[in-house]
N, C-alpha and C positions, 0 to 999 in steps of 0.2 A: 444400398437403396432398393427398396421393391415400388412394386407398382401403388401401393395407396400412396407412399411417402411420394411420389409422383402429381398424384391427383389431389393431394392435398396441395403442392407446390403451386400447380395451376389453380387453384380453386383459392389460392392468398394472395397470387398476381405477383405483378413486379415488384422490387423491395429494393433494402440496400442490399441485398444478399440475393438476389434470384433476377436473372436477365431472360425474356422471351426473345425468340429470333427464327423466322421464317428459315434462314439460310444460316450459317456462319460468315458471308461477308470478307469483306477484305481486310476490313479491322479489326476480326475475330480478336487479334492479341492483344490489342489495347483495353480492351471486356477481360482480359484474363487479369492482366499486367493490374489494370485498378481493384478486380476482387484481390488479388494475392497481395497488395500493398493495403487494402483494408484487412476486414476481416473474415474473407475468402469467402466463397457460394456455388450455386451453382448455375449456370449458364444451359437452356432449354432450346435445342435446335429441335426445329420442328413445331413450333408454339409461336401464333403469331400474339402481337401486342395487346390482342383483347381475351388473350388466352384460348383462342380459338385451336383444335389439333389440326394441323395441316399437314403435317407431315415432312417428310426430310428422304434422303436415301444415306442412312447409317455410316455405312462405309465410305461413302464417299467423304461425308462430311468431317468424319473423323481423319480421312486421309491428309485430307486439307485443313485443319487442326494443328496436324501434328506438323508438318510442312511450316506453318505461320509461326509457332511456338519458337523454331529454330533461332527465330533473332532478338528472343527474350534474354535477357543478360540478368543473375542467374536464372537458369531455365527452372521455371516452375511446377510444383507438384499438381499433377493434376489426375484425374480418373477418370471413367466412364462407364457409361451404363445404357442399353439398348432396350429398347422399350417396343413395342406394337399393339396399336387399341385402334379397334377397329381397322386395322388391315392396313394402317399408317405408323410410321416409324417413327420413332422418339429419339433423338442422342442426349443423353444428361452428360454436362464435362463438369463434376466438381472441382472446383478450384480451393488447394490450399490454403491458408494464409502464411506469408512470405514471413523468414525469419531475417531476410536480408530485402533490402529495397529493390526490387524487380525494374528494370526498364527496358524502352523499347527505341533502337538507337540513340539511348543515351537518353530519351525521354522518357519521363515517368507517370503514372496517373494513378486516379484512386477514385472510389466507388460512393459518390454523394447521392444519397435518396436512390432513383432509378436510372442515372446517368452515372456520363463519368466525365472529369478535367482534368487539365494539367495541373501535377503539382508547382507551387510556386519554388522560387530556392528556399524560404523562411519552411515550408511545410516539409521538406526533405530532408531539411536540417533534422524538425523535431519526428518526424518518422524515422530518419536513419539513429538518432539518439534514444528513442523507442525502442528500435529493436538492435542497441548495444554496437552498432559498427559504427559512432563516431566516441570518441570522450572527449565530452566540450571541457571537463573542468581541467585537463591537459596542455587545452590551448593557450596561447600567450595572451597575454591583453594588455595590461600598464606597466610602467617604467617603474622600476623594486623601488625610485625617490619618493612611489605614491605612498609607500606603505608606510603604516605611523608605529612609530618606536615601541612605544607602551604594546602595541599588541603583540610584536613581536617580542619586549621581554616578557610580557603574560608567556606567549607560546611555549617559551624555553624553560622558561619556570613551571609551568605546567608539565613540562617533558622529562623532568627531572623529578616530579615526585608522584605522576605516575608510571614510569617509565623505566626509574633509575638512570635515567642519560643526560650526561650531565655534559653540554657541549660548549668546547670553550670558545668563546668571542670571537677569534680569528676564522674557527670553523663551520661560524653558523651560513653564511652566504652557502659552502659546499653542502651545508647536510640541507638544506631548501632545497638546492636543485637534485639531490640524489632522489627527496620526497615527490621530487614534482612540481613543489608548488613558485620554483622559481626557472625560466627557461632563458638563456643569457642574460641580459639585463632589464629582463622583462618579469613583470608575476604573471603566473598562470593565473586561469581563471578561478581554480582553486585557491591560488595564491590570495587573492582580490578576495574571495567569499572572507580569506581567514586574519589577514592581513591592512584592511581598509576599512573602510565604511562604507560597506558593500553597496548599500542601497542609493546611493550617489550616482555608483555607475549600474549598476543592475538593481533597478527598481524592482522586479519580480522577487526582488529574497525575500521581500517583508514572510512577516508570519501577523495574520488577523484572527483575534481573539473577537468572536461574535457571542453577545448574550439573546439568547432566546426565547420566547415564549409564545404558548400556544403556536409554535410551529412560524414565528413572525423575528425578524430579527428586533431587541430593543435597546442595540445600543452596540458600540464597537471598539476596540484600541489596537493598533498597529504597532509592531518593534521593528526597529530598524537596526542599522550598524554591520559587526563581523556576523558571521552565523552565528558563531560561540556565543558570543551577547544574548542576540537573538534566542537563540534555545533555556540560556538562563535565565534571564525577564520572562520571555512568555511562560516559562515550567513556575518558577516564582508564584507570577499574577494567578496560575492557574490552579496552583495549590491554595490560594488563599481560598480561592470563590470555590471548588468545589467542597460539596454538601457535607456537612458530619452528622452524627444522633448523638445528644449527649443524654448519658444515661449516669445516674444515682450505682454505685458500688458497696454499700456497707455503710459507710458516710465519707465516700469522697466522691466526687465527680469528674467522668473522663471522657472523653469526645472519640467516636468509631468512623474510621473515615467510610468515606459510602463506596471511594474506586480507592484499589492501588496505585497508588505515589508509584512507585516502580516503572508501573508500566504504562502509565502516563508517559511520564520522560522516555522511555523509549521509545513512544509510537509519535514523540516529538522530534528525538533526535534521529529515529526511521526516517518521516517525511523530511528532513533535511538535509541526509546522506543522500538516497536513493531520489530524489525527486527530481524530474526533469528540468531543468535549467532555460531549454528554450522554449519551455513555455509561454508566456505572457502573464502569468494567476502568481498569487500566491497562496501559500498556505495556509490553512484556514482551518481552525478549532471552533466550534458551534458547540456553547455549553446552555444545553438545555433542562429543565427542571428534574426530569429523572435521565438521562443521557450527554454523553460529551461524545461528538463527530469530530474528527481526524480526517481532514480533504488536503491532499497533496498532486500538485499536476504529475501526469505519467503514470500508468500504469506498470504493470511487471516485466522487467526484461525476461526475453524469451530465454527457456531452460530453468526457471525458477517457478517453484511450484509451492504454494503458501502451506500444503500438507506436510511437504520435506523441504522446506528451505535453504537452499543451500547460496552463499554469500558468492553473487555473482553481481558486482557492482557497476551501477550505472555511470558512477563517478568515482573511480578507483584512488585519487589523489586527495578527492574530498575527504573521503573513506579514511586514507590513511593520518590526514594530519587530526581526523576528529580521534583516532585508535592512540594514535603520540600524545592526545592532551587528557585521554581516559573518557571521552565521551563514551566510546565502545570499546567494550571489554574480550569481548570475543565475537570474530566473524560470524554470519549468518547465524546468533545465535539470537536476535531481534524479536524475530515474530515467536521462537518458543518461550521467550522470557513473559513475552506479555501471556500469553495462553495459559503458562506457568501460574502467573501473579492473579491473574484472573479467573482461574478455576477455584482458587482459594478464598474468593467471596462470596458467601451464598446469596442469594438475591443476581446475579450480575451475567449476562450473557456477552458475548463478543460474537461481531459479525464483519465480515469484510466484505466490501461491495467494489467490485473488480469493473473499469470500464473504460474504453477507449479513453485513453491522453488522463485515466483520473483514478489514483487508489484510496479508498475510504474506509475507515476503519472508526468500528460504533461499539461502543461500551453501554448498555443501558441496565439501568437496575431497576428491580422490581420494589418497591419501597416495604411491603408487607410481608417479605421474608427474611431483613435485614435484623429488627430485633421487635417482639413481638409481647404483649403480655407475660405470656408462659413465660422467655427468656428474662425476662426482669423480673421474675417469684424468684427464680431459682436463683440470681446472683444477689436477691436480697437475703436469701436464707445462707450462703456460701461462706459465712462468718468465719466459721472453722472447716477443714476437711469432710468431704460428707462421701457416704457409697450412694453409688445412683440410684438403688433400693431406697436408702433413707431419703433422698430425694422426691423419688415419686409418693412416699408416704405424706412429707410434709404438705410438699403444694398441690396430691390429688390427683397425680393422672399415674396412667401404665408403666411402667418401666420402658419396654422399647418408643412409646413418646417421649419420656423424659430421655434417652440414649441420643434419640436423634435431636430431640433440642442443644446437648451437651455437648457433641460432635462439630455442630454450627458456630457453639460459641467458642470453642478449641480453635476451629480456623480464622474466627474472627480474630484471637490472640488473648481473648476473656480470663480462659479458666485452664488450667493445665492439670494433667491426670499425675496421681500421684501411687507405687505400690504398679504390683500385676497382680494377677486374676482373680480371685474373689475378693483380695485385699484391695481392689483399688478404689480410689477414691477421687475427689476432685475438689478442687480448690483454685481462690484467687490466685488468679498471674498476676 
């Protein structure tokens, strides 16, 4: 930190991130303890509350800091930085953000607007399930009498042919609780998501399919049931209603979808694995006229990074009984699938919007890159094999225009090249 990044701090005031303080105080730590269990800031000794510079004595204040910090349980990252304007002393204490839930004899708190409170127990739960030190879908819940037959032979049936494991009757009880999803004669929570009719007892599974316009919701359907269900119906519904272009071929006619099927269902069966459980929300798909939203509660467990993802799961037993039935194929290979599947659509951007307790993920397409005049000459001309020389000759434009129109319609899955280098040519897929 230097000195503007300083005077800009004062000059934006108090925040959920930036605490003013004449003195450091005898509750110095409970101001730490609630930035490092939010999302960390920094804390201005010497700054009274109208942002006035008053001044502080550095060391001292720091001595007494470090003194108070001592009965933080885990003890928190912090820094600091010394400051003097106008012949008055500044202490900046940055405060990290906690990967573990910080407390203060056993009390905890957390950083709302420009104060701080106690967390409650429901708020610790999903903070400590945020940052990976509890696994709710572990825990026990209902009695294995709740779970209903049919789903359990779907499970085993499902297990055996994507799986190869073929497990016999006697030993299905033992290979549940090896999985997890059963804890003495109990089903885990995982058990309950895969095993029941989830939303009975945890009403938060739903998944809400919202249709939209001009930015307005106009109309809704909710699934309910095992997750598994849930992920099938809503992927189903969701393939039906999103957009295609049907375009004329020669004389047959074929429908171009506008997103990848693929990677739909994966940023479906994502929010279902990874999403926080004790939330209160459900999951929620907003299909808008050129866009489909992906909102699932919880953010990113700490150590996972959306650049290089690597499979650090929030619900490890979830995780494995969706991997047993083939919903996922391979760990942390989720978010590259979808990247994958969507750099291969011209028109289509992906964006991820990362935010306390909520991960969102946006697909939008550009409607006027998708398939354009130029692209419908050439696939009506495409009768027989043609070189992309004879191409630009028939319908009029340059060669590297007609290359790059040809390249679009390859990944669309249109036309495929046929021959190499001056012999190639291209024709109907």
């Amino acid at each position: 930190m230097n000195l503007n990044d300083l005077l800009k701090l004062i000059k934006t005031g108090e925040s959920e991130r930036v605490e003013f303080k004449r003195s450091p105080g005898r509750n110095i730590q409970n101001v730490i303890v609630a930035l490092a269990n939010a999302e960390g800031g920094q804390i201005l000794i010497g700054v009274d509350d109208e942002g006035v510079i008053v001044g502080t004595d550095a060391k001292k204040s720091m001595s007494y800091i470090t003194n108070s910090v001592q009965s933080v349980i885990p003890s928190p990252i912090i820094s600091s930085f010394r400051f003097v304007i106008d012949r008055k002393e500044v202490l900046v204490i940055d405060v990290a953000k906690s990967d573990i839930l910080c407390s203060v004899g056993g009390v905890a708190y957390i950083r709302i607007g420009a104060g701080i409170r106690l967390l409650s127990i429901q708020e610790i739960l999903v903070l400590a399930s945020e940052m990976g030190t509890i696994e709710w879908d572990s825990a026990p819940l209902s009695f294995f009498c709740e779970a209903k037959k049919d789903y359990i032979e779907w499970f085993f049936k499902n297990l055996e042919e994507s799986r190869s494991k073929k497990i016999d009757e006697k030993h299905r009880i033992q290979y549940l609780k090896s999985i997890g999803a059963l804890k003495g004669e109990k089903l885990t929570n995982a058990g309950v998501l895969f095993f029941t009719h989830a939303t009975e007892t945890l009403p938060q599974v739903k998944i809400r399919l919202v249709y939209m316009e001009n930015e307005e919701p106009i109309g809704d359907k909710e699934y309910e049931g095992p997750v598994w269900k849930i992920i099938e119906d809503a992927y189903a519904d969701i393939l039906r209603e999103i957009g295609k272009t049907e375009v004329v071929i020669s004389t047959k006619r074929t429908k171009i979808e506008w997103y990848p099927s693929r990677a739909i269902r994966e940023a479906i069966i994502n929010a279902v694995a990874h999403r926080n459980y004790l939330i209160n929300a459900d999951i929620r798909v907003f299909l808008h006229p050129d866009k489909i939203v992906i909102r699932s509660p919880g953010g990113l467990v700490p150590g996972v990074d959306l650049d290089d993802p690597e499979h650090v799961p929030r619900n490890p037993t979830l995780c494995n009984l969706l991997y047993d039935t083939g919903f996922i194929e391979r760990y942390g290979y989720g978010i590259k699938m979808i990247r994958s599947e969507v750099k291969q659509y011209p028109g289509l951007t992906l964006n991820f919007n990362i935010r306390s307790h909520r991960f969102e993920l946006t697909i939008k397409k550009d409607l006027e890159t998708l398939l354009n005049e130029t692209d419908l000459r050439i696939l009506k001309i495409l009768i027989e094999p043609m070189k992309s020389s004879e191409i630009s000759k028939n319908i009029g434009t340059t060669k590297p225009t007609t290359i790059h129109h040809l390249k679009k319609m390859e990944q669309l899955g249109l036309i495929k090249k046929v021959g190499t280098g001056p012999q190639t040519k291209y024709k109907l897929k």
